[in-house]
N, C-alpha and C positions, 0 to 999 in steps of 0.2 A: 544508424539510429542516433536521434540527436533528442535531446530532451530539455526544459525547462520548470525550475521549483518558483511555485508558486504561493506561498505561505497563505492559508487562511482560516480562520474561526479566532476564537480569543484568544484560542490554544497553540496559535501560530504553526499550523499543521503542516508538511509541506507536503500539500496536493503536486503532483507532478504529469508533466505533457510530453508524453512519450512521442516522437513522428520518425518517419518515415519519409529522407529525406528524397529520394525520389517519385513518391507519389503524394508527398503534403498531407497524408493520411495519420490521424494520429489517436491518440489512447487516454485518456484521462484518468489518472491514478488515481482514487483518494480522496473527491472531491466532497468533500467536511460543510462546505457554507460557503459562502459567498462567490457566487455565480457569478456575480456579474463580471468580478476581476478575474476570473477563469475564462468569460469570452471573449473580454477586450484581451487578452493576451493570445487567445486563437488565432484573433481576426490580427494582431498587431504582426503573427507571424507567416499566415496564411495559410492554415491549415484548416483541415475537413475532420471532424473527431469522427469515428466512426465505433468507440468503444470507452467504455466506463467497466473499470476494473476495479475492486474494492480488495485490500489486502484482509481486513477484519470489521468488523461489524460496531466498530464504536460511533458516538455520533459525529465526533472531529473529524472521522474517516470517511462518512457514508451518508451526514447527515443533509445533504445538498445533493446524492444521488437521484433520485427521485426527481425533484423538480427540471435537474441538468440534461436528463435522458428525456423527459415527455417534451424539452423546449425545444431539443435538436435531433429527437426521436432516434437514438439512438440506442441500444441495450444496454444494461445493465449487466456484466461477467463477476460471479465469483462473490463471496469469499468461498470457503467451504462450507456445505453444510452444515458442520457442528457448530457453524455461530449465525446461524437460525435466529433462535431466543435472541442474541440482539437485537439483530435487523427486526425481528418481532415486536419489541421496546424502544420504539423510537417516540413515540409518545410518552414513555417515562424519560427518558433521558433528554427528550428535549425539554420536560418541565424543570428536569435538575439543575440542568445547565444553562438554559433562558435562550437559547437557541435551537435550529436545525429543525428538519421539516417532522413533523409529526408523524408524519403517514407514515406504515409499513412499510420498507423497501423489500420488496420480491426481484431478486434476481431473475435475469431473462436461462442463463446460463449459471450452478454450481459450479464451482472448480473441484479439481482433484489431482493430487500430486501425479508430475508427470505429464499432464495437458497443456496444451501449447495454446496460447492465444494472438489472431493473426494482426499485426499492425501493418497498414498495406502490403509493403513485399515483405517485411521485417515478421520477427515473431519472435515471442517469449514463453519462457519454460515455465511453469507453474510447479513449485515447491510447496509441500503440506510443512509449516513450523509452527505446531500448536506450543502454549505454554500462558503467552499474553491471556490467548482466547484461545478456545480448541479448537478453531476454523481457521486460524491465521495463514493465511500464504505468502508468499514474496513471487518476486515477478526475475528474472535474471533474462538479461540477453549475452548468448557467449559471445558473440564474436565482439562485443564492445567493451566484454569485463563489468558488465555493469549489472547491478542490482537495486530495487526497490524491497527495500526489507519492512516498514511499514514502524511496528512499534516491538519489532523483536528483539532488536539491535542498535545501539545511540553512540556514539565518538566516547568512548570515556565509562558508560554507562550498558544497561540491559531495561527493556522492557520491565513494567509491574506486573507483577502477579496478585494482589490483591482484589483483584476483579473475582463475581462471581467466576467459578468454573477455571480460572487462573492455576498455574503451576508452578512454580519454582525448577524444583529438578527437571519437568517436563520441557522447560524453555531455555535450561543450560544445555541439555540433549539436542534439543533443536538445530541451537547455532553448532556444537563441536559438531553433529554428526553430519547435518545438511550444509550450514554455511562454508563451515573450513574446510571439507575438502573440493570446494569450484575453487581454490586457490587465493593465496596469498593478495594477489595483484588485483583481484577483483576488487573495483570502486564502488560501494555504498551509499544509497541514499537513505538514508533514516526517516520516520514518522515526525521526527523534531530535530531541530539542531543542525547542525555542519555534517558535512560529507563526510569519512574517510574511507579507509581498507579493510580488506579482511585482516592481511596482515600487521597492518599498526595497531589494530583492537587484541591480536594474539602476542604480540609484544607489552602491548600497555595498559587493557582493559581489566581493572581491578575484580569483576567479579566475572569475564571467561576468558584472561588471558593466560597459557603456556604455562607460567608458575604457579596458577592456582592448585 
């Protein structure tokens, strides 16, 4: 499994390109806005997306779903159901924010903790980690150590909770109980920001590392 981050929206999101490096099959993570630099990076690597994944229902996440799936007719997989009501208000949130597509985004495919979603021969375990949103999932593929956690988990930092329907204690439970134990060595891609570990966030992370 080989991947690439893609930053886009004002919010500098980082949409990420999940493949499949023997069938050039690939996954679109996240895809927030700006399409056009999500296909010139397809086409730059030669790959076939054949799946749009949404970790949570915000519009920096989900807000170029919609359009990116009717141009290359592909499905739309996931978030959880309990972030519905976002994906519902993409017409408010795109007046908030002065971007992202208006229209409803309906999922082809809800996810649910436990479900696997197939990227050509590759596949990924789908994780329920409400707290952000109460539909939030992440994506992990074990055998690479690697993780898309979305807006759960940041290098230094945690997800907000100040969102409608947002949790605090519910999104410290998340990461201790779901994230840390796939292990230390698992690599992280965050909703924003720089990579790290699980491990150097349980070392260093001010509000869920070790000494808290």
């Amino acid at each position: 499994m080989k991947y690439k981050i893609v930053p886009v929206t004002p919010f500098e999101q980082n949409c990420t390109i999940f493949w499949c490096e023997k069938t050039l099959r690939a996954a679109i993570i996240d895809p927030g806005g700006d399409n056009p630099i999500i296909m010139a990076e397809l086409n730059a690597i030669g790959l076939t997306a054949e799946r749009i994944l949404l970790t949570h229902g915000h519009l920096d996440h989900a807000g170029g779903a919609v359009e990116l799936a009717e141009h290359l007719k592909i499905p739309i997989d996931g978030p959880h159901p309990d972030d519905a009501f976002w994906l519902d208000g993409m017409a408010q949130q795109a007046a908030m924010f002065g971007f992202g597509d208006e229209r409803i985004c309906q999922p082809d495919r809800w996810l649910q903790e436990g479900d696997t979603v197939a990227v050509g021969e590759e596949s990924l375990e789908v994780l329920h980690c409400p707290g952000h949103t109460p539909g939030h999932l992440i994506f992990f593929h074990p055998g690479e150590r690697l993780a898309q956690v979305g807006d759960v988990l940041f290098k230094g930092s945690i997800g907000r909770t100040d969102f409608p329907r947002g949790d605090h204690d519910t999104l410290i439970r998340s990461i201790r109980q779901k994230l840390w134990p796939l292990g230390d060595d698992v690599r992280f891609i965050p909703g924003h920001g720089p990579e790290s570990t699980f491990g150097e966030e349980r070392r260093s992370n001010p509000f869920v590392g070790d000494g808290r």
